[in-house]
C-alpha positions in Angstrom: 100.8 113.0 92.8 100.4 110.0 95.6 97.0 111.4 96.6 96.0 111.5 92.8 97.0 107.2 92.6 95.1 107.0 95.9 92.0 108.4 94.3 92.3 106.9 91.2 92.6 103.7 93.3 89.6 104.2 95.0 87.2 105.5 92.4 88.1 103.2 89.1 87.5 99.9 90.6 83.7 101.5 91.5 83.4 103.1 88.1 84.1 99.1 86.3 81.4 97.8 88.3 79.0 100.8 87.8 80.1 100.0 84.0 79.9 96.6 83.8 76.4 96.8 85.8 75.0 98.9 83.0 76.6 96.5 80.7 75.1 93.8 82.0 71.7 95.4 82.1 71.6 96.3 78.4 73.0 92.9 76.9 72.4 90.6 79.7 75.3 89.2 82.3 76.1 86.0 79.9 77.4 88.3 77.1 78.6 90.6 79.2 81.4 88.3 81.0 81.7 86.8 77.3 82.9 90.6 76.4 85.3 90.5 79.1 86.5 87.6 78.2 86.6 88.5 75.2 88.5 91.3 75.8 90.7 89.8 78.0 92.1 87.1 75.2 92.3 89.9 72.3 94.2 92.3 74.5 96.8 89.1 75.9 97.6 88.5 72.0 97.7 92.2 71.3 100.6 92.6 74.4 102.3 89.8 73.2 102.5 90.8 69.4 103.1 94.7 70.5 105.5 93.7 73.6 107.9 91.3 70.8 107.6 94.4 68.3 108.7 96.7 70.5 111.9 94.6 72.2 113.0 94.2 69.0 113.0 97.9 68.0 114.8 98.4 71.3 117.2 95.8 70.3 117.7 97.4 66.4 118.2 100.7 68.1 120.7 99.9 70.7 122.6 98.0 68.3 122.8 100.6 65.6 124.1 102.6 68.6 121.0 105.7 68.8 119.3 106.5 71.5 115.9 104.6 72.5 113.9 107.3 73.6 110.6 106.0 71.4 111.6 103.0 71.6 111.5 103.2 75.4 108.4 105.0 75.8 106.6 102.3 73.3 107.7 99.7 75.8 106.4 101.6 78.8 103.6 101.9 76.8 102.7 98.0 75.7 103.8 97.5 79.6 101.2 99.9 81.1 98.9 98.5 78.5 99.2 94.9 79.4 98.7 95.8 82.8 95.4 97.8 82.3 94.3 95.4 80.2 94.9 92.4 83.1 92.2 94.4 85.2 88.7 93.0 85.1 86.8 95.7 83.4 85.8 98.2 80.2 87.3 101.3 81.3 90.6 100.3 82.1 90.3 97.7 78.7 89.9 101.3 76.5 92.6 102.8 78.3 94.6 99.6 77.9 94.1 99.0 74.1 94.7 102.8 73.6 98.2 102.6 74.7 98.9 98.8 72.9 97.5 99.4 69.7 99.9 100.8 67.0 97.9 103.1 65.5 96.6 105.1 69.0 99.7 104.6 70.4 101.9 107.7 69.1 99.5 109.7 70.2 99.5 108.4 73.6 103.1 108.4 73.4 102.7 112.4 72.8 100.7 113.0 75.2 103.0 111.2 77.9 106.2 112.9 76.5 104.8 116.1 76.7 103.2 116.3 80.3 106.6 114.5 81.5 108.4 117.3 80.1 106.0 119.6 81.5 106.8 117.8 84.5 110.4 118.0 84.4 110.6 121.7 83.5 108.1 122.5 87.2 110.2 120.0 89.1 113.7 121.0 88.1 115.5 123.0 90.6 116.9 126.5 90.2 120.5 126.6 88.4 123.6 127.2 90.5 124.7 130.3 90.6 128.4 131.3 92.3 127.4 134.2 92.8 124.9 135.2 95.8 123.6 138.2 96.2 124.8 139.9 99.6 126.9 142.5 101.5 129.3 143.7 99.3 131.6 143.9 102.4 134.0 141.1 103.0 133.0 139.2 106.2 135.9 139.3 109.3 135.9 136.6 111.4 134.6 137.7 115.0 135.6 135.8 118.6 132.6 133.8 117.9 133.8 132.3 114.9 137.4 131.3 116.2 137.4 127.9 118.6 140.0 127.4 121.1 142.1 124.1 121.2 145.7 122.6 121.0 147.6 120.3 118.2 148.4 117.0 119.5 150.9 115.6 117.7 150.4 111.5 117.6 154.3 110.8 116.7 155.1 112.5 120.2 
């Protein structure tokens, strides 16, 4: 997973600008930083309205004493959102208002429940078990296993 951020690190910042270039080409690089600017305002109202929706379902749910699992993940949600949507670019914009808007965002909160459970079930470790397969003989303690020494008795 750390070599997958790495990548993703060093290939999306050249994908915005191989974007935004073609952008630029097609409707000129006035309108094009308009867009972005654009962008930029519509998405900072969007995480405000989304990220004051969502606290307060938080809120309703922990007061009414359930557990906040949506509720969470719509707030981790609007908060990955936000911060896509901070980033200078159209890719990470999509990406951004895919995960703020109300309407895409169950289904992006799906899609993240499902590969963290897939996660969880190929990271979680064996169950204990008491029982360990082995000799079938009790095991005697040998010379090896007994160390030599005295009791000192600290009252003495």
């Amino acid at each position: 997973m750390p070599w997958l951020i790495g990548l993703a690190l060093l290939v999306v910042p050249i994908v915005e600008i191989y974007v935004i270039i073609q952008v630029g080409h097609a409707i000129g690089g006035w309108p094009t930083v308009g867009l972005l600017l654009l962008e930029s305002a519509l998405g900072a109202w969007l995480v405000k309205r989304e990220g004051r929706r969502a606290w307060k379902a938080l809120q309703s749910a922990a007061q009414s004493g359930k557990l906040p699992g949506r509720e969470l993940t719509d707030g981790g949600l609007v908060l990955i959102g936000g911060t896509l949507l901070l980033t200078p670019g159209f890719v990470t914009d999509i990406f951004g208002f895919f995960f703020i808007l109300p309407f895409t965002r169950p289904l992006a909160r799906r899609l993240i429940t499902r590969f963290i459970n897939r996660r969880a079930t190929t990271l979680t470790p064996p169950a204990f078990t008491p029982f360990i397969p082995g000799p079938t003989q009790p095991r005697h303690p040998s010379s090896a296993d007994i160390i030599q020494g005295e009791v000192i008795d600290p009252e003495k």
